[in-house]
Structure formats: structure tokens, C-alpha cells
N, C-alpha and C positions, 0 to 999 in steps of 0.2 A: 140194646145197642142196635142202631141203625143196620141198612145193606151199605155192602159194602163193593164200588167199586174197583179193579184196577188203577193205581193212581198214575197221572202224568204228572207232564211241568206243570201243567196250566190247571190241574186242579188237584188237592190234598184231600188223605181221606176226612177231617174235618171237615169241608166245604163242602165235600159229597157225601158224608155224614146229616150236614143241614140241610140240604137238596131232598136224599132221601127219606129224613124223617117228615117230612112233608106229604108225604104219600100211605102216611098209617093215621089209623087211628087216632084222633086227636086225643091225645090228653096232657094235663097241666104238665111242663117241660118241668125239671127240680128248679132252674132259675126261677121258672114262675113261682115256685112255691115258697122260695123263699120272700119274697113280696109278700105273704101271709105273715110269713113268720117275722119281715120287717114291720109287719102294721102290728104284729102281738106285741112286739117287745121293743120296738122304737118310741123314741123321745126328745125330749130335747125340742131345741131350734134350729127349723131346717134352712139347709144351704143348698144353694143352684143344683149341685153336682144332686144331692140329696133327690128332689126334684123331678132330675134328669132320670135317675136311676127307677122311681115310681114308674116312671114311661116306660124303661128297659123292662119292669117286672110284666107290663103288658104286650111290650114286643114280645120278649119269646113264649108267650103263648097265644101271642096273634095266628087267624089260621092259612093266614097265605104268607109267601114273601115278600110281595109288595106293599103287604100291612105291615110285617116287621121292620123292612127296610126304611119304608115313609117312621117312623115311628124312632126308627133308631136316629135316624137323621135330625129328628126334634128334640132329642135328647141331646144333640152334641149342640144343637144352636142355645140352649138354655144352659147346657153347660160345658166347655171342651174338656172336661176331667172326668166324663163318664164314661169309665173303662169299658163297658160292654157294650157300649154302644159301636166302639170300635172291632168288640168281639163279634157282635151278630154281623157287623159289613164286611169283616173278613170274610165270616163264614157264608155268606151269600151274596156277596157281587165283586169279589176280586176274581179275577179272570186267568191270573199265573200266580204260582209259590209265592215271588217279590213280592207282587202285591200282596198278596197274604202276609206276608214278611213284615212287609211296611205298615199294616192297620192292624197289628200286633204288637206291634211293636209300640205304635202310638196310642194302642190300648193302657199297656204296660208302664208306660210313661204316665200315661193321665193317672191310673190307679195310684202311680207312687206320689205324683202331687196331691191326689185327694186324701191320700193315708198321713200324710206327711212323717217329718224324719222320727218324730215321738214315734208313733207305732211301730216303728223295724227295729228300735230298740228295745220297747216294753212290750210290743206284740209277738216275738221271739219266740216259739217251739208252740204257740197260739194261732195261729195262723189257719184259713178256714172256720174255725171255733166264734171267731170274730165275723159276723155278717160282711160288716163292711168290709172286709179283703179280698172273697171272693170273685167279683168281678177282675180284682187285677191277676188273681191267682189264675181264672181261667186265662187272662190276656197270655199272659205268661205260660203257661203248659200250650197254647196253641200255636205262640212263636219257638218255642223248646222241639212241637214238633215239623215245623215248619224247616227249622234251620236245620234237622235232622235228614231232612227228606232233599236238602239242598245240598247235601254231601258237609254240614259242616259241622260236623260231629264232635268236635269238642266244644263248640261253643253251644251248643243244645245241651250236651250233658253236664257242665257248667249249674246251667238253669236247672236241670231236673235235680242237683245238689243240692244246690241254696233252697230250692222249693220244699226241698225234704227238710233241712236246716230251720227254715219258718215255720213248717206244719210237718213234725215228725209223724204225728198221728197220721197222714197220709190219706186222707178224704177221697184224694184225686185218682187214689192207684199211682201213683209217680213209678212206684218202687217196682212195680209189675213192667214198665219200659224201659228202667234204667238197666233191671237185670239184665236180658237177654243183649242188649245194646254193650255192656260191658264185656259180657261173655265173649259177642262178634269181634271187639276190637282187641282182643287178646287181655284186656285187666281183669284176671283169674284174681290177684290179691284182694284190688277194690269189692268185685264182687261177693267175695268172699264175706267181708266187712259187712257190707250189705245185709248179706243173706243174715248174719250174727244178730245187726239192728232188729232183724221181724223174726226171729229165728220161732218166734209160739206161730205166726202165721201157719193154717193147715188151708190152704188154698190147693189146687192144680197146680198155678201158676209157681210155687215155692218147691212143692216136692218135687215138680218135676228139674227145677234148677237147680237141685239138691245133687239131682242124681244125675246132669248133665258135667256139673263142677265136678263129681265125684269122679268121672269117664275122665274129664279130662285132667285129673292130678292124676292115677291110677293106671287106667284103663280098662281091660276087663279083667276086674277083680271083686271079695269080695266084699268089699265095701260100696263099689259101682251098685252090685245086684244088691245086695242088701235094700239100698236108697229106691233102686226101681223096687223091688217089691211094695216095699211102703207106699209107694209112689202109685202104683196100680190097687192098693186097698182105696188108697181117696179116690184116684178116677183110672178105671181099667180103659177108656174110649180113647184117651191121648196118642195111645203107641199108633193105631191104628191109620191114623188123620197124620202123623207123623211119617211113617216109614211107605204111605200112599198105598195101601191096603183098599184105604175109604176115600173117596174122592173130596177134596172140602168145598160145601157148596160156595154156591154162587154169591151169598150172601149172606153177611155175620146174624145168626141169630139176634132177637131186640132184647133178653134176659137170660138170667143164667142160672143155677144154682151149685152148690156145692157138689160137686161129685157125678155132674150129670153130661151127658153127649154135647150141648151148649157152655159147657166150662170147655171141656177139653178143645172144641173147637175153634171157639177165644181165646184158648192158650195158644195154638198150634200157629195161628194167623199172623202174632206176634214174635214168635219163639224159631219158628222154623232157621229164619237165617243164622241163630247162634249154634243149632244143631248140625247144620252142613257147615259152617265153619269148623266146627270139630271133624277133625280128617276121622274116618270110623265110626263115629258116635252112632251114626242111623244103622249101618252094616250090623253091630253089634244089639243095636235093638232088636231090630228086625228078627235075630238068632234069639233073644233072649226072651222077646215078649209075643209070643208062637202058641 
């Protein structure tokens, strides 16, 4: 995962996600690699959009912006239904949210003309699995957090639903933003429901929502501690990043693993504001996890 700026209006952590990954390391972006795995296992007779999207699998792993940008550019003149092409110019030359808003949106739109109405039918809880839907899928998780970041929160989480609804298997992480986002806005039921769909998940990101839902039906009881304990066998680093023991750096780790100072700290980044929404929750960690 990218650094990670302070976000403003005028730019999302997405944009400043493509920004900054431009300053590491180069290696194959997973869009690119999917363009392998499109040359393994495609067929058929191809169509513009088709085409279009070849271009897309060398934009994003072109190694400047103005390579991606020229490149995403000739994808939309070949064909207007290539979702990512809309996706890379969100993410590197829109200037404010709207705009970001607006070349997501019209990402999302071109994906659903290129899938057409067959696929949302027979591609149903497939979704991801199927090469060709990822470009709209990203369109779509990038306007989800777009319109999130624009205060308009129900109709973001709308998207992160139906997204779960087409691809329950979850490719994207959906389920890791919709939690905390539920928690914040007080749907302790929804959430709940949630948590039941991935309940085998042994993430940070799960136990620790385990035992924040637990704080917040409860309080401090022992079913609360119980959940934190389990919750500090997966990753003991979360309490710490949380209750500001440890300062969280400056910028999101680029990987993570199970159980390690890099999960906890990609949880924290995301998770914090449903934690201070809960009146106490931190007060009582802070007591607890000592």
C-alpha cells in the first residue's frame, strides 16, 4: 500500500495513492498483471473496448504519469466503454473530489455498457472471478470512496453493498471499509450481519471489530475482554497505534502481513473514527490493553 497523505477537497487518498506510488519501486501494478493473465486465458473475437483495455494493461504499469495518462487517453478514443481508463484519469489528473466523482462515475457507466445487462444477471456473487469486471469494479470502489469522502455516506455505502452482493468472495477488501463506516454511523445491526457473512475471517481488521461491537452492546464486560484478548493473540501492535501510545507514521506501509506492526497500522488508519465514535471505547482500552 502506497503513502499516504492528509486528504483535502482537491485530492483523495486514491489520487494521492497514484501520485505516490510513482515514487517506489517500480514493479508490475496487479492491473498490469492481469493483462497476462488476459493474454493466458482470452479468446474469442475482439471488440474496441477489448482493444482499449490491452492499452489500459500497459498504462498502469507505464513508468511515469504522463505515460499512463497519454495512454489512458487512447484507450477512451478507441473505445468510450473502457472503464479504466477512466479509472487511471481519476486517479491522476482530477484536481478536486467532483472531479474525481465525475471520471468514476463515468468509469462505472462505461464498465456497465461493456458488461452489458447478461452479466449482472448470470455474473451475480462472480464478480472479480470474471477478468472482465474488474475494471468497473474498481470504477466503482473508487467513486464508493469518493462519495464517502464528500460526506455522502449513504450513497457510498449503497455501492460498497451491491459490490459485496456481485463479489461476496471480496477481492477488493470492500468489507474491511464498510465495517468501521457502519460502526461510525451508529448500524450496530447491519454491522453485525456483516461481521456473520466473513465470521471464519482471522484478519486485525475482524477481531478487532469483534471487540469494538462487543464494547459497544456491552461495555466493559466480559465478553468486551474476552473478544480483546483474542484480538491481541492475532496482533498485540493495534492497542498501541490506537490509544496513541505509538505515533502512526507518516505514511501507510506498501505490505502487510498477518499479525504484524503493518497490519495493525492499516487497521488503525481506517478504524480509528468508529473507535472515538464509541463514547469510552479508547478510555477503556487504554485500562485494558496495559
Amino acid at each position: 500500500m502506497p503513502k499516504k497523505i492528509k486528504k483535502t477537497k482537491s485530492m483523495s487518498k486514491k489520487k494521492q495513492a497514484a501520485t505516490d506510488a510513482s515514487n517506489l519501486l517500480h514493479f508490475p501494478r496487479r492491473e498490469a498483471m492481469e493483462g497476462m493473465m488476459s493474454g493466458m486465458f482470452g479468446g474469442g473475437k475482439a471488440r474496441a473496448v477489448d482493444e482499449a483495455q490491452d492499452i489500459m494493461y500497459d498504462a498502469w504499469d507505464a513508468s511515469t504519469s504522463q505515460q499512463r495518462i497519454a495512454l489512458a487517453r487512447k484507450a477512451l478514443e478507441i473505445s468510450p466503454d473502457c472503464a479504466d481508463a477512466y479509472v487511471l484519469l481519476a486517479q491522476e489528473t482530477a484536481k478536486s473530489l467532483d472531479e474525481e466523482i465525475d471520471l468514476y462515475r463515468q468509469g462505472m457507466e462505461a464498465g456497465e455498457r461493456a458488461l452489458g445487462k447478461k452479466m449482472f444477471k448470470e455474473g451475480v456473487g462472480h464478480f472479480w472471478g470474471i477478468l472482465e469486471t474488474r475494471p468497473y469494479m474498481r470504477a466503482r470502489a473508487g467513486l464508493s470512496e469518493c462519495l464517502w469522502d464528500t460526506d455522502r455516506h449513504e450513497e457510498a455505502m449503497e455501492h460498497y453493498k451491491d459490490m459485496l452482493r456481485l463479489n461476496p468472495g471480496d477481492n477488493q477488501g470492500i468489507r474491511y471499509i464498510l465495517m468501521p463506516r457502519l460502526i461510525e454511523l451508529g448500524r450496530d445491526e447491519d454491522a453485525e450481519k456483516l461481521f456473520a457473512e466473513y465470521r471464519d475471517d482471522g484478519s486485525a481488521f475482524w477481531a478487532y471489530s469483534r471487540v469494538l461491537l462487543d464494547f459497544r452492546k456491552q461495555g466493559d464486560s466480559p465478553k468486551a475482554g474476552k473478544s480483546l484478548k483474542e484480538a491481541l493473540k492475532g496482533n498485540k501492535h493495534a492497542p498501541v497505534y490506537l490509544i496513541g501510545r505509538r505515533k502512526m507514521p507518516r505514511s501507510l506501509p506498501d505490505h502487510y502481513g498477518f499479525g504484524d506492526e503493518n497490519e495493525a497500522i492499516v487497521y488503525v488508519d481506517e478504524n480509528m473514527a468508529a473507535w472515538k465514535a464509541t463514547p469510552r471505547a479508547l478510555e477503556w482500552l487504554a485500562d485494558k490493553a496495559k
